[in-house]
mmCIF file of the N, C-alpha and C atoms, coordinates in Angstrom:
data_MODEL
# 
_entry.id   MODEL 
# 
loop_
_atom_site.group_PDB 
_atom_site.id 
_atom_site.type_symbol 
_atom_site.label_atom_id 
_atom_site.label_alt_id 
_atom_site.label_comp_id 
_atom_site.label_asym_id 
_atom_site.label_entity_id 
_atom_site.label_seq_id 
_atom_site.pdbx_PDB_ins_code 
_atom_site.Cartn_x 
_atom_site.Cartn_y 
_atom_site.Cartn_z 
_atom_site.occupancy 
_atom_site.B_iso_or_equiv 
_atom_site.pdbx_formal_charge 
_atom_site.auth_seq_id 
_atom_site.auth_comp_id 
_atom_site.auth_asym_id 
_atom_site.auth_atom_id 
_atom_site.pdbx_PDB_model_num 
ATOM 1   N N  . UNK A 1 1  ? 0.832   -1.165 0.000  1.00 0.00 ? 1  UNK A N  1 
ATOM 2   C CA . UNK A 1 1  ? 0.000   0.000  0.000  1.00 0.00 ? 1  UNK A CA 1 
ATOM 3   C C  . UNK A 1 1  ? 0.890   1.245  0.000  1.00 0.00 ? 1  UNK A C  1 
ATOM 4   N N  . UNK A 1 2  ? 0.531   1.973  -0.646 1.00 0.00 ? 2  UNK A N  1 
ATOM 5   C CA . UNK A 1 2  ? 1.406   3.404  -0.941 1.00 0.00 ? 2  UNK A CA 1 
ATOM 6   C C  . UNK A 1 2  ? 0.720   4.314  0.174  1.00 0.00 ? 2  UNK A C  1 
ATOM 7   N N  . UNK A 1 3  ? 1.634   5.505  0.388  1.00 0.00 ? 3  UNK A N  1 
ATOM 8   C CA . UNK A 1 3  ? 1.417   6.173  1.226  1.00 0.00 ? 3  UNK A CA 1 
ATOM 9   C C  . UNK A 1 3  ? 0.335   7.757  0.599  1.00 0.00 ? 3  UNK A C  1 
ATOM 10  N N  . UNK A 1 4  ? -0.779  7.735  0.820  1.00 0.00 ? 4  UNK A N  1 
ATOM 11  C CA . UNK A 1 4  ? -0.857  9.160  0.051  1.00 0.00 ? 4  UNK A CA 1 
ATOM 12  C C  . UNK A 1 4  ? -0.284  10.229 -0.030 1.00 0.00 ? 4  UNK A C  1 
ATOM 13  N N  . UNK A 1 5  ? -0.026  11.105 -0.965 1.00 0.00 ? 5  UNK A N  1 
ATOM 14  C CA . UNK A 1 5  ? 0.933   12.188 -1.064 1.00 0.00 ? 5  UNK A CA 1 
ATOM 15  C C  . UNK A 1 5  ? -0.541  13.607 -0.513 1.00 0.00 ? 5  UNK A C  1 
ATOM 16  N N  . UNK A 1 6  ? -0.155  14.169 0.550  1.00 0.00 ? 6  UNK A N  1 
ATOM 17  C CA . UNK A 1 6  ? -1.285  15.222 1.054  1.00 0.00 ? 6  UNK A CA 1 
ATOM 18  C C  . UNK A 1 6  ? -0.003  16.092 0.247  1.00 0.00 ? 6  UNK A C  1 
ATOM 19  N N  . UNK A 1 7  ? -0.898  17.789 -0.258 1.00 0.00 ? 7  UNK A N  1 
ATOM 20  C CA . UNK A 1 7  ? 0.073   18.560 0.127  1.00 0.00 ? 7  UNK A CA 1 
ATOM 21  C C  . UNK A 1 7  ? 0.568   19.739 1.703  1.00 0.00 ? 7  UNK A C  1 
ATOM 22  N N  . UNK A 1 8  ? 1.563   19.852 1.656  1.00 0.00 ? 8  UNK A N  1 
ATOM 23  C CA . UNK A 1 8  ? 1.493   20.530 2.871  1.00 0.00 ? 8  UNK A CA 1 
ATOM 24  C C  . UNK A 1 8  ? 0.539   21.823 3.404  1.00 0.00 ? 8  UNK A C  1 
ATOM 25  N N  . UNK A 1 9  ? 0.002   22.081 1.978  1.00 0.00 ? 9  UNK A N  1 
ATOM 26  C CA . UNK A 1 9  ? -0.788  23.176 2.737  1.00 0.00 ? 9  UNK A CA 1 
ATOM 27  C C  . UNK A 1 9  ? -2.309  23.090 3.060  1.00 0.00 ? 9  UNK A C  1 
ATOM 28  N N  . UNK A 1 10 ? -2.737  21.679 2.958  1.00 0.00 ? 10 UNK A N  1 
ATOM 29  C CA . UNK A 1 10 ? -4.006  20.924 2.948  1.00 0.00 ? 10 UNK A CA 1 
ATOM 30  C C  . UNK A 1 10 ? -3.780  19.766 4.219  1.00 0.00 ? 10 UNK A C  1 
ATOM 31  N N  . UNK A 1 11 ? -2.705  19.577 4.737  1.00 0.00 ? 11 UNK A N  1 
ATOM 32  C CA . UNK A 1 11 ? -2.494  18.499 5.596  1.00 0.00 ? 11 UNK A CA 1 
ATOM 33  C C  . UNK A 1 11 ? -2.658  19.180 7.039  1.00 0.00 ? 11 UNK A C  1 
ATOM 34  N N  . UNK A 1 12 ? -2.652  17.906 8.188  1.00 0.00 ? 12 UNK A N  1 
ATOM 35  C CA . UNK A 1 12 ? -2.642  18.583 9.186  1.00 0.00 ? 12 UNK A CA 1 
ATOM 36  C C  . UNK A 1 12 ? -1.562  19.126 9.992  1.00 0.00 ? 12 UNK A C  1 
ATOM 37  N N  . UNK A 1 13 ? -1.168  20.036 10.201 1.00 0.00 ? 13 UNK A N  1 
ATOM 38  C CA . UNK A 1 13 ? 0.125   20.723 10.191 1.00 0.00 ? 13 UNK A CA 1 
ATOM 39  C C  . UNK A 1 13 ? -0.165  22.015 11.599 1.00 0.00 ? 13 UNK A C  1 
ATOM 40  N N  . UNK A 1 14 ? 0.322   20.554 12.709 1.00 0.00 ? 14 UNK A N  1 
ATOM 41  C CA . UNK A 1 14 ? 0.209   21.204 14.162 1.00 0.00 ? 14 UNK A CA 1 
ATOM 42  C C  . UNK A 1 14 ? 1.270   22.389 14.490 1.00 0.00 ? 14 UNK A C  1 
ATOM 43  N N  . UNK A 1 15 ? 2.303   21.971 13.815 1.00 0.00 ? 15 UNK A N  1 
ATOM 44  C CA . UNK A 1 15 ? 3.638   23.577 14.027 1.00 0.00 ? 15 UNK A CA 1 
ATOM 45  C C  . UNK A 1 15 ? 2.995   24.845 13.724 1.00 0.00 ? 15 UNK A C  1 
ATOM 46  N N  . UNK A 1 16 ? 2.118   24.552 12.443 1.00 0.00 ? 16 UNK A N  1 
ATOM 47  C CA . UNK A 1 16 ? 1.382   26.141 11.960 1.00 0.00 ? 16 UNK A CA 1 
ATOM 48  C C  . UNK A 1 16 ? 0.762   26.745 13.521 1.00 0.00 ? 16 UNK A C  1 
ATOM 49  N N  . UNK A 1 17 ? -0.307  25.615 13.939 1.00 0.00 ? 17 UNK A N  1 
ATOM 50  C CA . UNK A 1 17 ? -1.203  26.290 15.377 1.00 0.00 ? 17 UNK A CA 1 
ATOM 51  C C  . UNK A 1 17 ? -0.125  26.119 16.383 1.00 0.00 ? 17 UNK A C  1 
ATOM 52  N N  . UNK A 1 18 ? 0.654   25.654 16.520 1.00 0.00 ? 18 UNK A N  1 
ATOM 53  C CA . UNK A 1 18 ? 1.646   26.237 17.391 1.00 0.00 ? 18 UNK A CA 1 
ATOM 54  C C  . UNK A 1 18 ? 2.100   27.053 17.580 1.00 0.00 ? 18 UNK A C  1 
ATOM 55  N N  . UNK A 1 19 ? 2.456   27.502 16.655 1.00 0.00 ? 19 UNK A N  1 
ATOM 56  C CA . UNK A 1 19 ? 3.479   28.633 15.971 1.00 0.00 ? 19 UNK A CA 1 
ATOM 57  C C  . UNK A 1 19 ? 2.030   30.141 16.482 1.00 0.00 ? 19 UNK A C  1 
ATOM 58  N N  . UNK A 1 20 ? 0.609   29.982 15.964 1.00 0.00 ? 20 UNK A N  1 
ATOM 59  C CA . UNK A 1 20 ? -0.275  30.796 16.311 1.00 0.00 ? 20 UNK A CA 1 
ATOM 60  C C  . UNK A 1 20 ? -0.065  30.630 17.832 1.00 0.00 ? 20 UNK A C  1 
ATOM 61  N N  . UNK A 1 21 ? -0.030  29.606 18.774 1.00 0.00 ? 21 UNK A N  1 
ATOM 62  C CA . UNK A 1 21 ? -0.277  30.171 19.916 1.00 0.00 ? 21 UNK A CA 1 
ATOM 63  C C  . UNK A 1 21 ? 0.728   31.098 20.832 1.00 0.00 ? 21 UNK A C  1 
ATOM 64  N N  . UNK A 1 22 ? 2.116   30.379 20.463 1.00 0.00 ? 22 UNK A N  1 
ATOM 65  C CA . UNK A 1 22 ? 2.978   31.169 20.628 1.00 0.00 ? 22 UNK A CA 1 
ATOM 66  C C  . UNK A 1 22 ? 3.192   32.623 19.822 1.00 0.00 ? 22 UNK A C  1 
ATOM 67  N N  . UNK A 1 23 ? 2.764   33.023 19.288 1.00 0.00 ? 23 UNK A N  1 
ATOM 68  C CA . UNK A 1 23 ? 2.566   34.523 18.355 1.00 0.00 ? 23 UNK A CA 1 
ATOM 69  C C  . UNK A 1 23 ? 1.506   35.268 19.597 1.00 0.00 ? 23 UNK A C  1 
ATOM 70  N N  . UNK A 1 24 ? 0.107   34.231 19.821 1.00 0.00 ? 24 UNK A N  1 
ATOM 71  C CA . UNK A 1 24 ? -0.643  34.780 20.566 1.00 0.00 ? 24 UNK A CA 1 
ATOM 72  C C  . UNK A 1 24 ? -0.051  34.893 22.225 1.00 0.00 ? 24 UNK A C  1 
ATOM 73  N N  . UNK A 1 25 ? 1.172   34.711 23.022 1.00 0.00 ? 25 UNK A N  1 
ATOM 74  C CA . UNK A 1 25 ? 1.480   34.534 24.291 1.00 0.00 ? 25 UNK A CA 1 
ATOM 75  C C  . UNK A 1 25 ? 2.386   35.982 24.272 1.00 0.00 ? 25 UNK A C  1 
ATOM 76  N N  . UNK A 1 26 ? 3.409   36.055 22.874 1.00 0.00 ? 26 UNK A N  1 
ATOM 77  C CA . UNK A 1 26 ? 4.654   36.761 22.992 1.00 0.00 ? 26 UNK A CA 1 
ATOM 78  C C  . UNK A 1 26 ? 3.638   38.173 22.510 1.00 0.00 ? 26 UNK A C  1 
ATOM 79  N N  . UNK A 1 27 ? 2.384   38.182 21.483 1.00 0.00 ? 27 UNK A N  1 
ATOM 80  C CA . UNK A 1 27 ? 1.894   39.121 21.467 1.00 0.00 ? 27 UNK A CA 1 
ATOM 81  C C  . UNK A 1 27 ? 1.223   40.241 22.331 1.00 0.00 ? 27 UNK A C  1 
ATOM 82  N N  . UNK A 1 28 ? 0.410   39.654 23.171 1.00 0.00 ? 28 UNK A N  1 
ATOM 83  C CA . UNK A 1 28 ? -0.072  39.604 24.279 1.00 0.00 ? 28 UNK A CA 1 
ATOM 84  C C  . UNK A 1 28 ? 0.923   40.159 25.451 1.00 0.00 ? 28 UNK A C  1 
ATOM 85  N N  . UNK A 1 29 ? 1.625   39.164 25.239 1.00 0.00 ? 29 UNK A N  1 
ATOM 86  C CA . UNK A 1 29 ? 2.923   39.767 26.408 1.00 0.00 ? 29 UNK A CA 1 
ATOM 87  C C  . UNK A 1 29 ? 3.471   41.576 26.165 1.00 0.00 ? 29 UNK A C  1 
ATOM 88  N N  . UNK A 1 30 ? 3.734   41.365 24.915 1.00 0.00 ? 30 UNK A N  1 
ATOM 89  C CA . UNK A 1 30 ? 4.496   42.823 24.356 1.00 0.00 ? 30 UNK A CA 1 
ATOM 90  C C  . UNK A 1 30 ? 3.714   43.568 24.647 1.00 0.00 ? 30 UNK A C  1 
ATOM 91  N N  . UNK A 1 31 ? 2.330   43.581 24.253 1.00 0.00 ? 31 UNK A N  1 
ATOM 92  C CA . UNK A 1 31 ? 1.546   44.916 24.703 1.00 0.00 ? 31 UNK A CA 1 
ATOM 93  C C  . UNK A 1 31 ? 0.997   44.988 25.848 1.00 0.00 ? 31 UNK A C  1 
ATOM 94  N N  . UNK A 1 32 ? 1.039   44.314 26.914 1.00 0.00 ? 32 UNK A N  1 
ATOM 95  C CA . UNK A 1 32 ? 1.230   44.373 27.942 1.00 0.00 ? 32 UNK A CA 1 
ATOM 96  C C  . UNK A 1 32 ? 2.107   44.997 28.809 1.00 0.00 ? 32 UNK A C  1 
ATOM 97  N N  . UNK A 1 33 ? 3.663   44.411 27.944 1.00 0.00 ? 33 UNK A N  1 
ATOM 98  C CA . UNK A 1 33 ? 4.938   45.270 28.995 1.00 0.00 ? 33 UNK A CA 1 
ATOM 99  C C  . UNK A 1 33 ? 4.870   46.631 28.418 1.00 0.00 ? 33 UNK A C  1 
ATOM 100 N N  . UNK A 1 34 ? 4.862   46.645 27.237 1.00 0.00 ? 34 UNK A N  1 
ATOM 101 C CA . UNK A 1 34 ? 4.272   48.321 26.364 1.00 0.00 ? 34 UNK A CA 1 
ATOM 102 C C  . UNK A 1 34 ? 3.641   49.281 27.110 1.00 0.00 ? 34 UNK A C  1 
ATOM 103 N N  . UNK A 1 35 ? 2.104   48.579 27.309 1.00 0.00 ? 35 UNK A N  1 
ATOM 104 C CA . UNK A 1 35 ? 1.160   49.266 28.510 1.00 0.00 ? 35 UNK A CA 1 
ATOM 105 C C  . UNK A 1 35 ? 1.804   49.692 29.654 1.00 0.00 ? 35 UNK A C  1 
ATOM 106 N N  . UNK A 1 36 ? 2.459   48.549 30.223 1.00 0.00 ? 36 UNK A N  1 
ATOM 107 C CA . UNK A 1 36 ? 3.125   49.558 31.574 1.00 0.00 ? 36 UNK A CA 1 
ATOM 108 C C  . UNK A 1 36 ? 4.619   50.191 31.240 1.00 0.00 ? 36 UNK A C  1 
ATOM 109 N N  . UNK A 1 37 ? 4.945   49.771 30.484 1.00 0.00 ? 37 UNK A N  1 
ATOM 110 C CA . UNK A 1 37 ? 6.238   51.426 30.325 1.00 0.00 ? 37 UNK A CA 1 
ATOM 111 C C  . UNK A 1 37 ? 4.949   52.592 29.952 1.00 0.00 ? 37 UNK A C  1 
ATOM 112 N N  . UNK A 1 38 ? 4.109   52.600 29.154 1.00 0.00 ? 38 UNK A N  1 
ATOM 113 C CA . UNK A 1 38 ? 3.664   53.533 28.656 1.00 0.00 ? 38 UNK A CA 1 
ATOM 114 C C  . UNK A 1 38 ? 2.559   54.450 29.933 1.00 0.00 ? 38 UNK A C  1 
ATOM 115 N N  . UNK A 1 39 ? 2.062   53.634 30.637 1.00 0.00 ? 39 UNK A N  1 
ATOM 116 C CA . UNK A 1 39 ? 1.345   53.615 31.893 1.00 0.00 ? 39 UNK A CA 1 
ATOM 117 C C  . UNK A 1 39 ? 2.471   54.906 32.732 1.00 0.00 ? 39 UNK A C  1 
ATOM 118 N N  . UNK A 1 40 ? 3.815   54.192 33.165 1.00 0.00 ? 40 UNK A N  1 
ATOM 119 C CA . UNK A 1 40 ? 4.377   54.613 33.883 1.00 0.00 ? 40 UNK A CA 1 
ATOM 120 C C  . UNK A 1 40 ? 4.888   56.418 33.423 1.00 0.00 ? 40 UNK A C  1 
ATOM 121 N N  . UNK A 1 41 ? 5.330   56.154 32.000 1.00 0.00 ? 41 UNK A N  1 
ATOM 122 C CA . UNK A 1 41 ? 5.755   57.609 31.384 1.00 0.00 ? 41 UNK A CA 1 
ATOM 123 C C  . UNK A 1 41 ? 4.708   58.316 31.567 1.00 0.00 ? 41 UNK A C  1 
ATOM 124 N N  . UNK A 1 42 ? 3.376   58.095 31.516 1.00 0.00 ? 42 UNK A N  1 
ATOM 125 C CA . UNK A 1 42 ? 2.280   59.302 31.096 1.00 0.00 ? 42 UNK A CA 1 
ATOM 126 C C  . UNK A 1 42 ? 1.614   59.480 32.679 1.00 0.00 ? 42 UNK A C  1 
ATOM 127 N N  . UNK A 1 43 ? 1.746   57.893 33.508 1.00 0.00 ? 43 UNK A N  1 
ATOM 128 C CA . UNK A 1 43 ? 0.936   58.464 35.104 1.00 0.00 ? 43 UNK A CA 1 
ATOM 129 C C  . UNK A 1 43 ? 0.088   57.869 35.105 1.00 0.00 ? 43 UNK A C  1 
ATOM 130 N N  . UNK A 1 44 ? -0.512  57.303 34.514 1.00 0.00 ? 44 UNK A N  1 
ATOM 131 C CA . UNK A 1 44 ? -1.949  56.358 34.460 1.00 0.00 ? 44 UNK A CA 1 
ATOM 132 C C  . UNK A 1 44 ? -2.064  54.836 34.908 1.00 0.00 ? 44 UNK A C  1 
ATOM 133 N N  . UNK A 1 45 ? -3.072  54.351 35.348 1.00 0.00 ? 45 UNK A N  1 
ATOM 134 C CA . UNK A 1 45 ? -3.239  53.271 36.318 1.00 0.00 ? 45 UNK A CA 1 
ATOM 135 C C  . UNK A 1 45 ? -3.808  52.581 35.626 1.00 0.00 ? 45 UNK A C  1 
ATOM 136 N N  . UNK A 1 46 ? -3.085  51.875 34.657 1.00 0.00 ? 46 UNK A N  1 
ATOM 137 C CA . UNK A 1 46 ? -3.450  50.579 33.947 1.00 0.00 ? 46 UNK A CA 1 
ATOM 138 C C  . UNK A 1 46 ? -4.019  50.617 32.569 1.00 0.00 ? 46 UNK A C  1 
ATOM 139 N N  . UNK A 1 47 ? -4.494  51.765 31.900 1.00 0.00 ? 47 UNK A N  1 
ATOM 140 C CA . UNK A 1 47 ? -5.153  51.602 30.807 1.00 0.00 ? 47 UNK A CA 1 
ATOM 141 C C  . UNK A 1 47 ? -4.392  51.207 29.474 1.00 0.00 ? 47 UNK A C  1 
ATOM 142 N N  . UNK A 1 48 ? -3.052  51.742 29.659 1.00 0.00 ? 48 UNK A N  1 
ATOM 143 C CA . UNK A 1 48 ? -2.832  51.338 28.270 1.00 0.00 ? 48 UNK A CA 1 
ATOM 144 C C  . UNK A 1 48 ? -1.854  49.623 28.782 1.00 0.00 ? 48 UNK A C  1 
ATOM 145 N N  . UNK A 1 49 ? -1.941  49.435 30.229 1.00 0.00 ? 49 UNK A N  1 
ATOM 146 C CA . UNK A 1 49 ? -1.488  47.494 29.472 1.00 0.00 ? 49 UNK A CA 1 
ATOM 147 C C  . UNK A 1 49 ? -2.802  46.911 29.360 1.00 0.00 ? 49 UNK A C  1 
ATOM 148 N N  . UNK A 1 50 ? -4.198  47.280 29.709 1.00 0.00 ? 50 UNK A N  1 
ATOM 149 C CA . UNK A 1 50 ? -5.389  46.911 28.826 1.00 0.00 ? 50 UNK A CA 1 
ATOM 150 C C  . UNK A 1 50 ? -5.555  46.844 27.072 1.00 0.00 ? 50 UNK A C  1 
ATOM 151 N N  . UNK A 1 51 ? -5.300  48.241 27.027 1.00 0.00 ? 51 UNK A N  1 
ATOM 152 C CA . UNK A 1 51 ? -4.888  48.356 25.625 1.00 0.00 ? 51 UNK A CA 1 
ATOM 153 C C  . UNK A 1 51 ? -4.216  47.758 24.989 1.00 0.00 ? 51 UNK A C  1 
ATOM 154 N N  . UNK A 1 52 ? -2.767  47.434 25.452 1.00 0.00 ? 52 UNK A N  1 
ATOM 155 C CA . UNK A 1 52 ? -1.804  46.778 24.988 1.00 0.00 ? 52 UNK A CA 1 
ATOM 156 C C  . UNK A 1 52 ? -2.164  45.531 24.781 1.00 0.00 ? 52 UNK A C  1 
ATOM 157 N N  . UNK A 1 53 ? -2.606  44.917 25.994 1.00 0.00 ? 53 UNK A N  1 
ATOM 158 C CA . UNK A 1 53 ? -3.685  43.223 25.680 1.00 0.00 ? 53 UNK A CA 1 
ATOM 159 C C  . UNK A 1 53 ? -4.061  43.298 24.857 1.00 0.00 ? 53 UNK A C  1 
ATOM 160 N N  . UNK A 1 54 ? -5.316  43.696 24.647 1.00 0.00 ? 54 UNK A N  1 
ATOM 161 C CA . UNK A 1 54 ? -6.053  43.825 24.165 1.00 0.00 ? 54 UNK A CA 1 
ATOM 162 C C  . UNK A 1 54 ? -5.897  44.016 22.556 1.00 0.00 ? 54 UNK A C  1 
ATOM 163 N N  . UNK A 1 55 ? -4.647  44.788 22.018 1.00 0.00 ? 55 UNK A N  1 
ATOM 164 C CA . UNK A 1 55 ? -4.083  44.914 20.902 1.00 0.00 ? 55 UNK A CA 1 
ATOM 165 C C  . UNK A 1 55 ? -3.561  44.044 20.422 1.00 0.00 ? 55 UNK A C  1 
ATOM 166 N N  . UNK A 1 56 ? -2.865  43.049 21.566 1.00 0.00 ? 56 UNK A N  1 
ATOM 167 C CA . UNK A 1 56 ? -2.055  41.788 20.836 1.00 0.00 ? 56 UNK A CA 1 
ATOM 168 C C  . UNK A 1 56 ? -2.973  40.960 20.951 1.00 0.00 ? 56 UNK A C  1 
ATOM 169 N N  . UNK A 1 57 ? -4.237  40.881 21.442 1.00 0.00 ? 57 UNK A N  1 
ATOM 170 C CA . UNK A 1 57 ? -4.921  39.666 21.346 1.00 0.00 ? 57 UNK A CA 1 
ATOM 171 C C  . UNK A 1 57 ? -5.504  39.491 20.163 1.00 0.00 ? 57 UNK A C  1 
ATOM 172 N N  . UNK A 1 58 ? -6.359  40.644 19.760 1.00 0.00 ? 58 UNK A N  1 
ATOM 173 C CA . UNK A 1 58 ? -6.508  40.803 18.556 1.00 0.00 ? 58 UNK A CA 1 
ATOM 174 C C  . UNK A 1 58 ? -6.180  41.281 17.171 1.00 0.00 ? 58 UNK A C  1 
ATOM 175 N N  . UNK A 1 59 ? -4.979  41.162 17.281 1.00 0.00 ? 59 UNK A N  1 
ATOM 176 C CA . UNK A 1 59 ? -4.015  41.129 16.207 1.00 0.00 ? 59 UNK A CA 1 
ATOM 177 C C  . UNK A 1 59 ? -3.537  39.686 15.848 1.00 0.00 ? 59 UNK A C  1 
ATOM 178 N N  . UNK A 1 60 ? -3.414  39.151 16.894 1.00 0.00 ? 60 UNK A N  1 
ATOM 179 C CA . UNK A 1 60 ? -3.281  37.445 16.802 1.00 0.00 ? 60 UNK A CA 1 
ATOM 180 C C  . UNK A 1 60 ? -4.789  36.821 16.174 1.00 0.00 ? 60 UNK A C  1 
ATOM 181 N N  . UNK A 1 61 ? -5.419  37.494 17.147 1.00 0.00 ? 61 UNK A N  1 
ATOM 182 C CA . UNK A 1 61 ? -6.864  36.542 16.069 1.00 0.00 ? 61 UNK A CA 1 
ATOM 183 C C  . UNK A 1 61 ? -7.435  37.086 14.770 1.00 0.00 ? 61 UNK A C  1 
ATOM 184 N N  . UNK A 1 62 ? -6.729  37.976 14.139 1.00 0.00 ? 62 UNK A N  1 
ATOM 185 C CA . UNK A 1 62 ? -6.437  38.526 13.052 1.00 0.00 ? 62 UNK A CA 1 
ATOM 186 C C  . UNK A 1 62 ? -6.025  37.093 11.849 1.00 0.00 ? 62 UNK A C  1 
ATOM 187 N N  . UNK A 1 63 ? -4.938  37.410 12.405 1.00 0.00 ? 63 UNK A N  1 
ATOM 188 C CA . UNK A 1 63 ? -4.089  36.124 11.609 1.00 0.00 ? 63 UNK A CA 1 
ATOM 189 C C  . UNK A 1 63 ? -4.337  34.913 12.089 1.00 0.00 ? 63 UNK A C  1 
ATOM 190 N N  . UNK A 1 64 ? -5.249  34.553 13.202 1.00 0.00 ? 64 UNK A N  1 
ATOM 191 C CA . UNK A 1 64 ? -5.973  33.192 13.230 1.00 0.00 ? 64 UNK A CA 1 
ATOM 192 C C  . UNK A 1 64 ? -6.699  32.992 12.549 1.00 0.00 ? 64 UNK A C  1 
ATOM 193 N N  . UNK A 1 65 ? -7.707  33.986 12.238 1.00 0.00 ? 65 UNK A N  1 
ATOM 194 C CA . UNK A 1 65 ? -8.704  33.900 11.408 1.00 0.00 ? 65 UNK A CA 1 
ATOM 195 C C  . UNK A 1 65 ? -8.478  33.937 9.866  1.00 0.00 ? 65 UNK A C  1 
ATOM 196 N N  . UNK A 1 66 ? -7.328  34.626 9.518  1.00 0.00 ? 66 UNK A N  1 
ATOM 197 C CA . UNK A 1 66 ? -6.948  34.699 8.414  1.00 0.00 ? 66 UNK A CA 1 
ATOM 198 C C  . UNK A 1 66 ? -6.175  33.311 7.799  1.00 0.00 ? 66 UNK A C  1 
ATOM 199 N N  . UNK A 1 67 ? -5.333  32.684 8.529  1.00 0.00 ? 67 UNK A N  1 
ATOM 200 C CA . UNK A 1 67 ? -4.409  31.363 8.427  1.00 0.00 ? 67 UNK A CA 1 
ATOM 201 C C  . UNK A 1 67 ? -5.642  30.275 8.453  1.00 0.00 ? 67 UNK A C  1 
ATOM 202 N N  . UNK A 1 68 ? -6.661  30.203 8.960  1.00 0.00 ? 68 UNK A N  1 
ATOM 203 C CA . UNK A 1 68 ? -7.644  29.339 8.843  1.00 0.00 ? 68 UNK A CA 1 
ATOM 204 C C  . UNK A 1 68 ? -8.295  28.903 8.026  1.00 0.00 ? 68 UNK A C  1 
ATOM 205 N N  . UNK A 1 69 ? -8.759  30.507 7.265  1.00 0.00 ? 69 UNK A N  1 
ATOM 206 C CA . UNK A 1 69 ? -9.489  30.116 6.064  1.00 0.00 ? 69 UNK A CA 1 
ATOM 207 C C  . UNK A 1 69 ? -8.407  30.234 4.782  1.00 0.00 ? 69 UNK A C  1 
ATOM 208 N N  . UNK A 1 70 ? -7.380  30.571 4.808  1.00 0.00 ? 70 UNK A N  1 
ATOM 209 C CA . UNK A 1 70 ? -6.597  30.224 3.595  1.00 0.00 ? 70 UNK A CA 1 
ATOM 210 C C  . UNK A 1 70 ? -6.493  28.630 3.869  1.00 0.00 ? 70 UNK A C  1 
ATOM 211 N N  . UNK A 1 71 ? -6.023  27.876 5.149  1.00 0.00 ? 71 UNK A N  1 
ATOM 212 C CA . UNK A 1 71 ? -6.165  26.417 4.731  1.00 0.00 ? 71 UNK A CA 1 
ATOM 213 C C  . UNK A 1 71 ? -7.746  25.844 4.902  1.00 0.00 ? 71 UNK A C  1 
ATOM 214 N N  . UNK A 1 72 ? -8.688  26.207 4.715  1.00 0.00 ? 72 UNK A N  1 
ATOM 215 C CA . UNK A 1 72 ? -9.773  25.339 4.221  1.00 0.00 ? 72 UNK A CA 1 
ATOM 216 C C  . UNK A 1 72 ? -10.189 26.018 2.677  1.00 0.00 ? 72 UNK A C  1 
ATOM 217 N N  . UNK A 1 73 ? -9.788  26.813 2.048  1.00 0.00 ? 73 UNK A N  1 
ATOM 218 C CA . UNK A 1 73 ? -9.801  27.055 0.728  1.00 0.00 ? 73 UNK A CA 1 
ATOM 219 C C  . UNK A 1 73 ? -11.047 28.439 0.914  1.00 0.00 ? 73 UNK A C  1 
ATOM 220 N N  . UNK A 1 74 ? -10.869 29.358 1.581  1.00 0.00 ? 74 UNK A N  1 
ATOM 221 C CA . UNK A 1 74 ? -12.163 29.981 1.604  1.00 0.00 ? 74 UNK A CA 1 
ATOM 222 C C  . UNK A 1 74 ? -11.621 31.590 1.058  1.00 0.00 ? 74 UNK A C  1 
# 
């Protein structure tokens, strides 16, 4: 029995969502430490490492959403 030939960009390919979650931890993280340098320079009590979250979270599910439907053909 032969092995089927998938191609790689149709197969299941766990490094890709890996690779997303770690994008989503280090993203997340950055605008977070961002928020509080930026917090600290201006005087303010927390809003921009909200912001900063909040920016890398959805910037990551940006390109989740985007990497998803390029591999189901949409």
């Amino acid at each position: 029995m032969k092995p089927s030939k998938v191609p790689p960009e149709k197969g299941p390919n766990s490094l890709l969502y890996l690779g997303l979650g770690v994008q989503l931890a280090v993203s997340v993280g950055l605008g977070v430490f961002a928020g509080q340098w930026l917090d600290r320079r201006v005087g303010t009590d927390g809003i921009f490492v909200l912001l900063g979250g909040m920016l890398g979270f959805a910037g990551t599910m940006v390109t989740l959403v985007r990497t998803v439907g390029k591999r189901r053909g949409e």
